[in-house]
N, C-alpha and C positions, 0 to 999 in steps of 0.2 A: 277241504274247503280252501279254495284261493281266494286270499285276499289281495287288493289291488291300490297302489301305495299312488297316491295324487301327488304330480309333480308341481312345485311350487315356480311359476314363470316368472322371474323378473325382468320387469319391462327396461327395453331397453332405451336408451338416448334418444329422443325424438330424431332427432337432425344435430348435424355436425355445426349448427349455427348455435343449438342451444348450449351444446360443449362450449364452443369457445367463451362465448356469453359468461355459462359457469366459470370458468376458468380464469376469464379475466377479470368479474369479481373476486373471485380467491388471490390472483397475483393483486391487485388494489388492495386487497384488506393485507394482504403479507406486507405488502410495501409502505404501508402508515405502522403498520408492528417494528417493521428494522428502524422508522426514522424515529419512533417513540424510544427504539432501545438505546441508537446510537445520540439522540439526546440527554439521554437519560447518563450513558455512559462516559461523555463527553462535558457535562457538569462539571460545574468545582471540585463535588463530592461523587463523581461518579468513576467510573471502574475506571478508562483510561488515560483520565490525567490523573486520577494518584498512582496508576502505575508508572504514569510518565515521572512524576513526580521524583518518586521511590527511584527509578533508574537515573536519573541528573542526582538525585545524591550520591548513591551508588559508584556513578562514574567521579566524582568528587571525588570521593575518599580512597578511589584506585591512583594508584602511584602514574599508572601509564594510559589511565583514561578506560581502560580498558576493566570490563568486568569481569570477577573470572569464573568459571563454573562453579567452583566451590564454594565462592561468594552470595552467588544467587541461589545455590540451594538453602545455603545458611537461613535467607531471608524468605525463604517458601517459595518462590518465584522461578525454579529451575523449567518446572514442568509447562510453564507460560511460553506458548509460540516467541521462535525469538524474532518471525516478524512482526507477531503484534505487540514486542517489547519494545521493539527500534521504533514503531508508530506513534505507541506512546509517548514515547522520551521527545520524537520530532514533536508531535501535538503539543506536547506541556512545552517546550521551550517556544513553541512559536502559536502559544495560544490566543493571544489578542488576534492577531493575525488571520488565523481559523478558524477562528468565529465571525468576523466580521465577512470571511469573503462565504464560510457557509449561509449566514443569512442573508449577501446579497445575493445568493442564489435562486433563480427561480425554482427548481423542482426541488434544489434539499438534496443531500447525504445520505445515504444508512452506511458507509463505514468510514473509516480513518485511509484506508487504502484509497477510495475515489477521489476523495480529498484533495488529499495528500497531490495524486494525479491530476488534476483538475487546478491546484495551486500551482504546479510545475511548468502547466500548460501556459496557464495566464502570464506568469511567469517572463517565459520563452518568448511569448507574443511580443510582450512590453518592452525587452529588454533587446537593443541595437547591437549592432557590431561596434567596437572597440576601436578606437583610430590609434588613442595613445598603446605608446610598446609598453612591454610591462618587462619587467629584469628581476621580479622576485616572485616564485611559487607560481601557481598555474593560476588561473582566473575562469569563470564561465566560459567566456570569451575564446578562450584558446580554443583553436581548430585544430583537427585532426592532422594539416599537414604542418602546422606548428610544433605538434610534439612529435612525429615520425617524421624519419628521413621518408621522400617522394618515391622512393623506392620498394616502400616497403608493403611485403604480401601477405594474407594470412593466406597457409592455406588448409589448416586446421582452427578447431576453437584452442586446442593450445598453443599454437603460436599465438593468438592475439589473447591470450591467459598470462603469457609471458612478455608480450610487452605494456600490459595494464601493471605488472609489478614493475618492470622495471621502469616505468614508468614514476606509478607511485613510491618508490624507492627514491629514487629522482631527486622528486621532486618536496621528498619527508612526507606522505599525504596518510593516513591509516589506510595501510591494507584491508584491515577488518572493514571500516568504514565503507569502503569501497565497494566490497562483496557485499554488504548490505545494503547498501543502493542499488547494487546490479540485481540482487533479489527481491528488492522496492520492486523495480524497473519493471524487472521479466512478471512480477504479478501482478503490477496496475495494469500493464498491456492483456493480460489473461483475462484480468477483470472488466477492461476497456472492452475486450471482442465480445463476452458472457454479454456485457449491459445491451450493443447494438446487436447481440442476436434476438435479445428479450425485445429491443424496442420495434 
C-alpha cells in the first residue's frame, strides 16, 4: 500500500510592492525602538552618560589622563567597545550641548556616533576661517599647509601616519586622543554612507 504524503504550499509574496510596504513598516517600527533605547540610554541615569561619567573620573585619577588597561578592567569596563567608551566620555563632558542640538533636531538620534557626526558638521559650518596668527598649539583653524611644508607627499597611509605623530608630538597633542578621533571619523563616515543608503 502507498501512501501519498500532501505537500504543504506556502504562499508566496504577492508583489514585490507588498515586500517593500512590509519592510518599511519593520524598518519605522526598528527605528522608534533605537530612538527609545538611545533615549533611554542617554538619560541622567541611563547607560551612556554614566559610562561617560565613570570615564571623566577615571581619566581624573590617571596621572597622564590616560587610562590604562589595568585600570578599566579593575572597574568591569575592559570588555566595553573602546569606541563606545570615548562616545560616552565625549557625551557626558558636553552633555547640555547634546541634548539641546539632539532636540532641536527634526528626525532624532538613535546613536551617540550620529550625534556626535552631525555636531561636528554644524560645527564646521558655523565656524570661519581665522584672520588672527595664532603662536601657541594648533587650533581648528590650522590648515593643512599650515602644518606641512608645500612639498609634502604621502604616498602610502604610513607616510601620513607618520606625520600625524610627528605632528602631534609637535605640537604636545595626545597621540592616543588623536587615533581616537580618527576612529570617531572613519565610523561616523561608515555610519554616514549606511544611513544615505537606507534613506
Amino acid at each position: 500500500m502507498t501512501t501519498s504524503t500532501a505537500l504543504t504550499v506556502i504562499p508566496a509574496i504577492d508583489t514585490l510592492e507588498s515586500e517593500g510596504l512590509a519592510l518599511a513598516k519593520m524598518y519605522k517600527k526598528e527605528q522608534a525602538s533605537l530612538k527609545r533605547k538611545f533615549k533611554q540610554s542617554t538619560a541622567l541615569d541611563g547607560f551612556d552618560y554614566r559610562l561617560g561619567k565613570l570615564m571623566a573620573t577615571l581619566s581624573a585619577e590617571a596621572e597622564s589622563g590616560k587610562i590604562k588597561s589595568k585600570r578599566l578592567a579593575e572597574v568591569g569596563i575592559a570588555n566595553i567597545d573602546k569606541r563606545r567608551r570615548s562616545e560616552a566620555l565625549w557625551f557626558y563632558q558636553n552633555y547640555d550641548k547634546a541634548n539641546a542640538f539632539n532636540k532641536a533636531s527634526k528626525k532624532g538620534f538613535t546613536s551617540l556616533t550620529a550625534l556626535q557626526s552631525a555636531m561636528k558638521k554644524a560645527d564646521k559650518s558655523n565656524v570661519g576661517p581665522s584672520t588672527e596668527g595664532n603662536t601657541e598649539g594648533s587650533t581648528a583653524t590650522d590648515s593643512v599647509d599650515d602644518l606641512l611644508p608645500s612639498n609634502t607627499t604621502f604616498a602610502t597611509a604610513n607616510d601620513l601616519a607618520d606625520a600625524v605623530v610627528a605632528i602631534a608630538t609637535e605640537r604636545g597633542i595626545d597621540l592616543q586622543q588623536v587615533v581616537e578621533l580618527l576612529i570617531d571619523s572613519a565610523t561616523s563616515t561608515e555610519v554616514e554612507i549606511e544611513e544615505r543608503k537606507v534613506a
